[in-house]
C-alpha atoms as an extended CHARMM CRD file, in Angstrom:
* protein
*
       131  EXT
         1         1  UNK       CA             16.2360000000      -46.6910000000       57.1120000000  PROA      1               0.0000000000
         2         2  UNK       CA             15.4890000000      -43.5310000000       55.8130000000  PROA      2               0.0000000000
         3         3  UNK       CA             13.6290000000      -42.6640000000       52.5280000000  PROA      3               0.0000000000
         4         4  UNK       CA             14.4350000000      -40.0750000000       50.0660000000  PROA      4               0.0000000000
         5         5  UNK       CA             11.4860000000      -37.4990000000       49.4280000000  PROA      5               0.0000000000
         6         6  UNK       CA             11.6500000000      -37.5080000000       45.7980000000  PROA      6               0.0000000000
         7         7  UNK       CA             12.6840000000      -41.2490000000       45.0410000000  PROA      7               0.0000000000
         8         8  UNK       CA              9.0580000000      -42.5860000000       43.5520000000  PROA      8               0.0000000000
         9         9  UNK       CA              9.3620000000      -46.9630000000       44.2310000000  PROA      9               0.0000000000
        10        10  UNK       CA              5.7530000000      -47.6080000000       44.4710000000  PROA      10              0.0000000000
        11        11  UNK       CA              3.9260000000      -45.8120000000       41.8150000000  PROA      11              0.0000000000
        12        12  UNK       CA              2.5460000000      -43.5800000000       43.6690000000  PROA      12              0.0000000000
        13        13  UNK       CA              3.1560000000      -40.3940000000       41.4970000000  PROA      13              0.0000000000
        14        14  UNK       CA              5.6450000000      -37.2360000000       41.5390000000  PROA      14              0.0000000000
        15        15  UNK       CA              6.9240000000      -36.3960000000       45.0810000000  PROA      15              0.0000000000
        16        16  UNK       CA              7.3180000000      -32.9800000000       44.2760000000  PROA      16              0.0000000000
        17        17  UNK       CA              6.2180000000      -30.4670000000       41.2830000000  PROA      17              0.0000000000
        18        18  UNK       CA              7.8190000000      -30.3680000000       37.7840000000  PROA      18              0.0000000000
        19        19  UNK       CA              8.5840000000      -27.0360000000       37.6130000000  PROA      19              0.0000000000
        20        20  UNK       CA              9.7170000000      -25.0960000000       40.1650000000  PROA      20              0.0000000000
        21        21  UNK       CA             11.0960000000      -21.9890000000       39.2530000000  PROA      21              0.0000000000
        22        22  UNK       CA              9.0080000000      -19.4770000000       37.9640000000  PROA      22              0.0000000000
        23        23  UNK       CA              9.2300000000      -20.4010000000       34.0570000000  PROA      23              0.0000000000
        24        24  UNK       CA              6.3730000000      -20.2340000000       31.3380000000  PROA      24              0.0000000000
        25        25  UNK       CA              5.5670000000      -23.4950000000       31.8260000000  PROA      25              0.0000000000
        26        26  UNK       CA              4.8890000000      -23.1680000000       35.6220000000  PROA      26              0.0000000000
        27        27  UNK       CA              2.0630000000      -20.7200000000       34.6000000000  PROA      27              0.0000000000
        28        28  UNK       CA             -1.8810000000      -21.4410000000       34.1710000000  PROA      28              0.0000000000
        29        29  UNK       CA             -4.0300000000      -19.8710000000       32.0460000000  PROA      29              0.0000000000
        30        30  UNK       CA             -5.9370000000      -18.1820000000       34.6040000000  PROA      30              0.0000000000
        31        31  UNK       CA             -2.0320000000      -16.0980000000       35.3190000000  PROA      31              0.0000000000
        32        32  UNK       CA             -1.5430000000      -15.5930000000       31.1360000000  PROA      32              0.0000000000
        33        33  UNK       CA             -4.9710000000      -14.4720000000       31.4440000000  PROA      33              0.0000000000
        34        34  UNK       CA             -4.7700000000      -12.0370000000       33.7880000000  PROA      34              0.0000000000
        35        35  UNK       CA             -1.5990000000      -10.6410000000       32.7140000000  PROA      35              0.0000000000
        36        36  UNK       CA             -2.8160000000       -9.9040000000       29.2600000000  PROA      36              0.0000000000
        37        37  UNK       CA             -5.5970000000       -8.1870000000       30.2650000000  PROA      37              0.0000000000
        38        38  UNK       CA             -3.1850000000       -5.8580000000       32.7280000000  PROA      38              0.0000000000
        39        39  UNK       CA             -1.1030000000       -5.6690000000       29.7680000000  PROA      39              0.0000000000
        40        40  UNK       CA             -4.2290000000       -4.5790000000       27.2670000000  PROA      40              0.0000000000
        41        41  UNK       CA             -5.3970000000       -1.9070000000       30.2400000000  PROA      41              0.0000000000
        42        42  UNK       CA             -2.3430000000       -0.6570000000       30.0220000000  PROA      42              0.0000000000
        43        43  UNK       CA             -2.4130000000        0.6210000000       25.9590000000  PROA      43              0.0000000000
        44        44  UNK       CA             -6.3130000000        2.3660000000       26.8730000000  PROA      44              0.0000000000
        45        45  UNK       CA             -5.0690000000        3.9800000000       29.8040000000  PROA      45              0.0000000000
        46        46  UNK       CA             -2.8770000000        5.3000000000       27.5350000000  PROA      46              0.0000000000
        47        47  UNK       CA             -5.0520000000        6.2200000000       24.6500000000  PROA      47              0.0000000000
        48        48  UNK       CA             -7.0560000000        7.9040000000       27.2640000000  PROA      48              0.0000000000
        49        49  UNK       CA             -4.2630000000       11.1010000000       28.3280000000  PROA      49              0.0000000000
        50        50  UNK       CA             -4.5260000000       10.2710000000       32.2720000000  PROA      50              0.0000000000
        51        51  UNK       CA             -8.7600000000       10.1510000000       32.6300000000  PROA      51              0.0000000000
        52        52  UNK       CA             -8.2330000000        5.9590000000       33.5680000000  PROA      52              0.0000000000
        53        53  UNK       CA             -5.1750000000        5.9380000000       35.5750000000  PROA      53              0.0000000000
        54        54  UNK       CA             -6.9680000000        6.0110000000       39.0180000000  PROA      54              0.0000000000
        55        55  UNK       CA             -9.5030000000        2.7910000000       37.5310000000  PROA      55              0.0000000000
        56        56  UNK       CA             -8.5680000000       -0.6170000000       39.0350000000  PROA      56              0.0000000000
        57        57  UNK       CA             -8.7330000000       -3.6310000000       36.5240000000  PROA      57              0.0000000000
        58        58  UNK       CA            -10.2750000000       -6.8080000000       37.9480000000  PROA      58              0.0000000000
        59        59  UNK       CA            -10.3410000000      -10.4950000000       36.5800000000  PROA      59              0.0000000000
        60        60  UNK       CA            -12.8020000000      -12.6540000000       37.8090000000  PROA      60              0.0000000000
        61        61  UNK       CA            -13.6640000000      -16.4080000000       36.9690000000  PROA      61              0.0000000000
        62        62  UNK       CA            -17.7680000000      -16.4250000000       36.0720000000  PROA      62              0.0000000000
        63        63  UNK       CA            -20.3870000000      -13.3490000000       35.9800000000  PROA      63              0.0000000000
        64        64  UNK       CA            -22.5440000000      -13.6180000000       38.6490000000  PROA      64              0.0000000000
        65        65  UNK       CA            -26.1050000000      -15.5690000000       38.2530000000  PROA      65              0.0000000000
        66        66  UNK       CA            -28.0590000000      -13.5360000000       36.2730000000  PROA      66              0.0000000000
        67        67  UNK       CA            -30.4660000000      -14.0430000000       33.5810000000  PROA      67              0.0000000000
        68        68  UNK       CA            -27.7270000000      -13.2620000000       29.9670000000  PROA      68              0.0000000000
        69        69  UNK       CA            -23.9450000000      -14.0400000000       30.3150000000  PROA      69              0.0000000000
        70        70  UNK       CA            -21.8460000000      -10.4980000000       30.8930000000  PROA      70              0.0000000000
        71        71  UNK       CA            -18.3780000000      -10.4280000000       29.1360000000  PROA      71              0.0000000000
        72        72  UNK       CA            -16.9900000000       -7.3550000000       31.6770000000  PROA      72              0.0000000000
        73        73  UNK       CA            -18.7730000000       -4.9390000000       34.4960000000  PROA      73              0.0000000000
        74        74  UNK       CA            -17.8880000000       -1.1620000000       35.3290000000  PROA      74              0.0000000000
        75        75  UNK       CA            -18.6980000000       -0.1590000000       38.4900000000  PROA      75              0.0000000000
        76        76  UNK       CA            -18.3160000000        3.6360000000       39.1700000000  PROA      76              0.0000000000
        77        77  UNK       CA            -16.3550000000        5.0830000000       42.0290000000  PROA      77              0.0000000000
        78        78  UNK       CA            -17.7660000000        5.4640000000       45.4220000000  PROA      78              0.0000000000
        79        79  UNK       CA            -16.0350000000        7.3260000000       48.0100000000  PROA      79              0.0000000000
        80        80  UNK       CA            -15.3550000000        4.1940000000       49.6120000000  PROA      80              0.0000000000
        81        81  UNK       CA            -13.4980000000        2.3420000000       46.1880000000  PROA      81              0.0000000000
        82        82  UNK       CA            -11.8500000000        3.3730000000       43.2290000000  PROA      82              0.0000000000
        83        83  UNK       CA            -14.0000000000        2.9900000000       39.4280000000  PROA      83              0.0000000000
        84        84  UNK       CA            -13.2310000000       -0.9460000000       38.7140000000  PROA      84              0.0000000000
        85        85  UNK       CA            -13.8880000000       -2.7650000000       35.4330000000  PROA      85              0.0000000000
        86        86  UNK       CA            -14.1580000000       -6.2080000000       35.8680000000  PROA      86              0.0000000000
        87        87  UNK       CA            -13.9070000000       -8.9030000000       32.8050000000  PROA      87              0.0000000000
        88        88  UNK       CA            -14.9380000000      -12.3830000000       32.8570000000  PROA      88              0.0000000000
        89        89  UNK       CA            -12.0610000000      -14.7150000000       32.0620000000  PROA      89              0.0000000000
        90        90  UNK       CA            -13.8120000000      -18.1640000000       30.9910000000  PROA      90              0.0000000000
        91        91  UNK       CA            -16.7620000000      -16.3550000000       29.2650000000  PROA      91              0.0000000000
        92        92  UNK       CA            -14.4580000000      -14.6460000000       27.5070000000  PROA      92              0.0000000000
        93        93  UNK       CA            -11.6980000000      -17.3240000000       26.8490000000  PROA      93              0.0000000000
        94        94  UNK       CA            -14.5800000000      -19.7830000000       25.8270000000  PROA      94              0.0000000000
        95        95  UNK       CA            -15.6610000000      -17.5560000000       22.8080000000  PROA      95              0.0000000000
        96        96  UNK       CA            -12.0540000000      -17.3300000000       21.4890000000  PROA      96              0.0000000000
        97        97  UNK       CA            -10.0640000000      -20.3710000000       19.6360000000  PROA      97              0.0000000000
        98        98  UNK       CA             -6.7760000000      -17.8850000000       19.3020000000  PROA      98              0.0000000000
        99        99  UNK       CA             -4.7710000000      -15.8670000000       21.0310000000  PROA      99              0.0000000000
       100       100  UNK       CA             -5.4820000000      -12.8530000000       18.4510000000  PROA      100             0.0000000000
       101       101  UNK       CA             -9.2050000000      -13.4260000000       18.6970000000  PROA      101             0.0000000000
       102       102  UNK       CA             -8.6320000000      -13.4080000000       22.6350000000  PROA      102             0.0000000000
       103       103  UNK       CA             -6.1660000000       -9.9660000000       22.6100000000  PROA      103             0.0000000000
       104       104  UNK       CA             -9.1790000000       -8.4360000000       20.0080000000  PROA      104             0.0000000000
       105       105  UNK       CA            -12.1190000000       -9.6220000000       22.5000000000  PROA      105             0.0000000000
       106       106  UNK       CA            -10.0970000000       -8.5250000000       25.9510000000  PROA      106             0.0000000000
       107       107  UNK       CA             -9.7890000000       -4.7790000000       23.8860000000  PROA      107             0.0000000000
       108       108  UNK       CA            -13.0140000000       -4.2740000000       23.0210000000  PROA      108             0.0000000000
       109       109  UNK       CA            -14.5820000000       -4.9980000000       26.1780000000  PROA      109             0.0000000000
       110       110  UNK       CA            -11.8810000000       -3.0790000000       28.1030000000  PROA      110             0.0000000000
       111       111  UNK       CA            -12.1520000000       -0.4410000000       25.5620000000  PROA      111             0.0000000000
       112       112  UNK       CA            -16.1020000000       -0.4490000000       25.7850000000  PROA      112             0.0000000000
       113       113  UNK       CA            -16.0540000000       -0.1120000000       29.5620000000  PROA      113             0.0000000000
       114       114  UNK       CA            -13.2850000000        2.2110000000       29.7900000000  PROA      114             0.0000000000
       115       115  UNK       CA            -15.0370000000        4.6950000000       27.2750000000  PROA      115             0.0000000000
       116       116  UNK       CA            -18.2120000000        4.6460000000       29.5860000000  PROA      116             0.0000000000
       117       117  UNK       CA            -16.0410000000        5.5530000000       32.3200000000  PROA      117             0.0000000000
       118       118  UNK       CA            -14.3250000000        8.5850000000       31.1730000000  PROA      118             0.0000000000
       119       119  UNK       CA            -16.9390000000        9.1930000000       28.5460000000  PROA      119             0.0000000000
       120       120  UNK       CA            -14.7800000000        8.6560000000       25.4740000000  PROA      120             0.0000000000
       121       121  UNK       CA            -15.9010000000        6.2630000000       22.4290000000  PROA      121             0.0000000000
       122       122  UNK       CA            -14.6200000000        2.8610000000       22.6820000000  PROA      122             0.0000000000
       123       123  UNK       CA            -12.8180000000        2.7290000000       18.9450000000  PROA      123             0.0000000000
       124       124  UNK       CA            -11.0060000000        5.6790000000       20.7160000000  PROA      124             0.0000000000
       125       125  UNK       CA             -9.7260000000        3.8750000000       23.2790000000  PROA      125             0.0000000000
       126       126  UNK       CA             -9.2880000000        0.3050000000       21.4410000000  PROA      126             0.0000000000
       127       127  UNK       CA             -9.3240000000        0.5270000000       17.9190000000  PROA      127             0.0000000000
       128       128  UNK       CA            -11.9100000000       -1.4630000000       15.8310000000  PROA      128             0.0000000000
       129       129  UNK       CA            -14.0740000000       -1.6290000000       19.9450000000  PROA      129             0.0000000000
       130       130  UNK       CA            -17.1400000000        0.6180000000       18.1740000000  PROA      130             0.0000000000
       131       131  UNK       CA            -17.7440000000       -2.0260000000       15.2580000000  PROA      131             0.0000000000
């Protein structure tokens, strides 16, 4: 007698997931997250005519152990990487209750690092980052 894989006759939960094509609803936070912040490094790289278009965005879960809690990191280029600015998704994403406050936080910071990067202000690069 043979079973089918997604018949469920003992309770025992879902045999396979909900969603599976690649729709919004598939997607976790941590993925939105990440792919507005590429989308925000996107508009300074812009605002700053070509001087951040060799810098590599990273997203990364915690700051490491340290004694205050660090929003984003630069760390200049080396000859053996590329200048990276790294921001702190659930630091971040805990200090925001919308997605406007979120989009506004995720500018500045990118803004602030990016400016001490290329050596431009950070309202120049994000507007309203040098409040």
């Amino acid at each position: 007698m043979s079973r089918s894989p997604s018949r469920d006759r003992h309770g025992r939960g879902m045999r396979r997931e909900l969603f599976s094509a690649p729709v919004p609803a598939a997607r976790t936070r941590a993925a939105d997250f990440d792919r507005l912040a590429a989308r925000i490094m996107e508009r300074v790289r812009s605002r700053a005519a070509g001087e951040l278009d060799a810098v590599v965005l990273a997203v990364d879960r915690v700051p490491p152990a340290t004694g205050e809690v660090e929003l984003g990191r630069v760390f200049p280029a080396t000859p053996a990487r590329p200048a990276t600015i790294v921001v702190y998704r659930l630091p971040i994403s805990s200090r925001c209750t919308e997605r406007s406050e979120l989009v506004d936080l995720l500018g500045r910071i990118i803004g602030e690092q990016g400016g001490l990067l290329c050596g431009r202000s950070a309202s120049e690069l994000w507007p309203g980052a040098g409040d």
